[in-house]
C-alpha positions as CSV (number, residue, x, y, z in Angstrom):
1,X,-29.1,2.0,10.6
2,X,-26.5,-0.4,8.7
3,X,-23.2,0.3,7.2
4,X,-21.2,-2.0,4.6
5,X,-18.2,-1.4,3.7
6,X,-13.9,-2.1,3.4
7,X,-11.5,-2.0,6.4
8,X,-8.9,0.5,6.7
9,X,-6.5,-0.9,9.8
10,X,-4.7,1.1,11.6
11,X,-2.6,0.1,15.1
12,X,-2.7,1.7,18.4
13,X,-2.2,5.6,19.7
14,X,-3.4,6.9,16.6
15,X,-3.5,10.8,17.5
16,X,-5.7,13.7,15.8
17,X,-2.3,15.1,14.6
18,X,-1.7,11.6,12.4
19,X,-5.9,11.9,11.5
20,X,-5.4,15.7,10.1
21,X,-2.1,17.1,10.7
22,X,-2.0,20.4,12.0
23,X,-0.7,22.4,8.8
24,X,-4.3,21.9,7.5
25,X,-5.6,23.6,10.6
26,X,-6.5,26.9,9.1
27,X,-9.4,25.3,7.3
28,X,-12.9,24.4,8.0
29,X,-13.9,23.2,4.4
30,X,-14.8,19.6,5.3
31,X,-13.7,18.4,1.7
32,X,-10.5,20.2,2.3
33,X,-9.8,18.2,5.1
34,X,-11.0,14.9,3.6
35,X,-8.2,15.6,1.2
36,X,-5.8,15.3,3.8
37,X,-7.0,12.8,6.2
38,X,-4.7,10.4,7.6
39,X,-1.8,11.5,5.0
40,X,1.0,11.6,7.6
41,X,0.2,7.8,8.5
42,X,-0.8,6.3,4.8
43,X,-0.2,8.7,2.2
44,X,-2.7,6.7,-0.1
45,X,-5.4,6.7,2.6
46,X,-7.6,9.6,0.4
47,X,-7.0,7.6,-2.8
48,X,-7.9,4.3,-1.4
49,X,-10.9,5.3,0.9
50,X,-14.7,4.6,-0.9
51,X,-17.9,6.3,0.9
52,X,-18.9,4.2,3.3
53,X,-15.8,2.0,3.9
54,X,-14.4,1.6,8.0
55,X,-11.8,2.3,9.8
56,X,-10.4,-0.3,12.2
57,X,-7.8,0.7,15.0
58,X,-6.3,-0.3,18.2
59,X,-6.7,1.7,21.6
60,X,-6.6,4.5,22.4
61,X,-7.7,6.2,18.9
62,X,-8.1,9.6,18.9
63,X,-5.6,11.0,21.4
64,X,-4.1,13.6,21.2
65,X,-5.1,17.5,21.2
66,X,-9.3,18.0,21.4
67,X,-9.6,19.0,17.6
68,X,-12.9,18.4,16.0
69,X,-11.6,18.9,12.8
70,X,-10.3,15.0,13.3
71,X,-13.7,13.2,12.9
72,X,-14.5,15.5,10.2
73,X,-12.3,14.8,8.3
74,X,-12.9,11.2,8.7
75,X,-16.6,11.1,8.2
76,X,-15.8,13.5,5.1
77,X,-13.7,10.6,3.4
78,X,-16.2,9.2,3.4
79,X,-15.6,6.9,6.3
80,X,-19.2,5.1,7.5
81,X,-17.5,4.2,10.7
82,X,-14.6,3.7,13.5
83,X,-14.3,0.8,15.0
84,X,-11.2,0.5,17.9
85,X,-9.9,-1.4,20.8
86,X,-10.7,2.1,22.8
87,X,-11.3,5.9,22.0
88,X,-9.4,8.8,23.6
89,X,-12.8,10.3,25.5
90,X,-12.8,13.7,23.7
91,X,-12.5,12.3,20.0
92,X,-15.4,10.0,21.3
93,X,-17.8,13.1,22.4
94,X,-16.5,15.0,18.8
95,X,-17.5,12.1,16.8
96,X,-20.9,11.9,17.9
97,X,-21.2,15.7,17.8
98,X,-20.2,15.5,14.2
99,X,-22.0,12.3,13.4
100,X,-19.3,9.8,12.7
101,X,-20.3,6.4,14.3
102,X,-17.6,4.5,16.2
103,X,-17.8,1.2,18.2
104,X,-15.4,-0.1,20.6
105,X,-15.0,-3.6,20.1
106,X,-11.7,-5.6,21.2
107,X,-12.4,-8.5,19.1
108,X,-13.1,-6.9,15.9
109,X,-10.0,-4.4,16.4
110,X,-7.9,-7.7,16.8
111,X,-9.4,-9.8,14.2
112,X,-10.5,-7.6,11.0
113,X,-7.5,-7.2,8.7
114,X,-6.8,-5.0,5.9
115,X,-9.1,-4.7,3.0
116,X,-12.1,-7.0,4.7
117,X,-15.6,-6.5,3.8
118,X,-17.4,-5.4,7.0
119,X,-21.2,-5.0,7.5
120,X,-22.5,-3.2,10.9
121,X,-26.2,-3.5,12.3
122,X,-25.6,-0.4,14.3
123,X,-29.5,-1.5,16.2
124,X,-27.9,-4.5,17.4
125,X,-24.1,-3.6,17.4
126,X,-23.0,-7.0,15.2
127,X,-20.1,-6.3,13.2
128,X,-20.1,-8.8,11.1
129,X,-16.7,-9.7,8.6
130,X,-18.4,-11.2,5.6
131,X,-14.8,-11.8,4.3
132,X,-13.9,-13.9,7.2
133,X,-17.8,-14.8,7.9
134,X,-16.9,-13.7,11.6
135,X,-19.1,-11.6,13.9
136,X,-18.0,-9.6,16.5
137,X,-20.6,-8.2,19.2
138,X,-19.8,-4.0,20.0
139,X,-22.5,-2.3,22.5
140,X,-25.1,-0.8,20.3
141,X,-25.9,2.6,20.3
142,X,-28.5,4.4,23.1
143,X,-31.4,5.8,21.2
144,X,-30.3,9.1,21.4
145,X,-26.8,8.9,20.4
146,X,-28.7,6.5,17.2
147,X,-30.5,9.8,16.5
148,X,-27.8,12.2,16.7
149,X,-25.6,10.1,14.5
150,X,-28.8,9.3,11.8
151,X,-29.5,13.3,12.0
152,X,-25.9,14.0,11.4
153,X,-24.9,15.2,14.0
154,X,-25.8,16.8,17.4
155,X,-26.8,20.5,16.1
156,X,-29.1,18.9,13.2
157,X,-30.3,16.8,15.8
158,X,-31.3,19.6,18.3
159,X,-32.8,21.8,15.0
160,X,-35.2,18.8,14.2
């Protein structure tokens, strides 16, 4: 499984309340969400994003209250991928439940700026900045976390 795609950059703390604000709470239509992903923190966000493009952040993203709806919304902008300094544990767990990859990776947090071309071999964890022609190395994926994240998630994972 590869991804290729833009980068998004984003600092540190960003919390689930900056990812979907809280207003849009009383939805679970995943394109309804979408709409409003990261709004509160870049307004353009929605009108920028293109399927497959990735989000790179600082620690400790994902923090905040234990909302799924967070990496939903992410993953249904069309976002192939997180890639942060660290992940607040719950947002981690969501993601993968939901299918959303995300790699923690110091290096590429730090060194992948805004609006780089990024390509991730998600087998061997490279992230590689083909603007930059950098690589960064991330800890691949366990087999099973590959398959719940190629199925889409873990419930389509468990049905197949």
């Amino acid at each position: 499984m590869n991804t290729k795609g833009f980068a998004h950059k984003f600092g540190d703390n960003v919390d689930t309340d900056v990812i979907i604000p809280a207003r849009y709470l009383n939805t679970a239509d995943h394109k309804e969400l979408a709409a409003h992903c990261m709004e509160d923190i870049d307004k353009d966000f929605t009108r920028k994003v293109k399927p497959s493009d990735i989000i790179v952040a600082g620690l400790n993203f994902g923090c905040g209250s234990s909302r799924e709806h967070a990496p939903i919304a992410i993953k249904a902008a069309g976002v192939s991928c997180v890639i942060a300094k660290t992940f607040a544990r719950i947002f981690y767990r969501n993601a993968i439940n939901i299918g959303l990859a995300i790699l923690e990776c110091e290096e590429a947090s730090e060194k992948i700026s805004e609006g780089d071309e990024i390509a991730i071999d998600f087998d061997t964890g490279v992230i590689t900045n083909l603007t930059k022609n950098e690589t960064y190395q991330a800890q691949p994926f366990p087999e099973f976390i590959k398959d719940i994240i190629n199925k889409g998630g873990l419930l389509n994972s468990i049905k197949n």
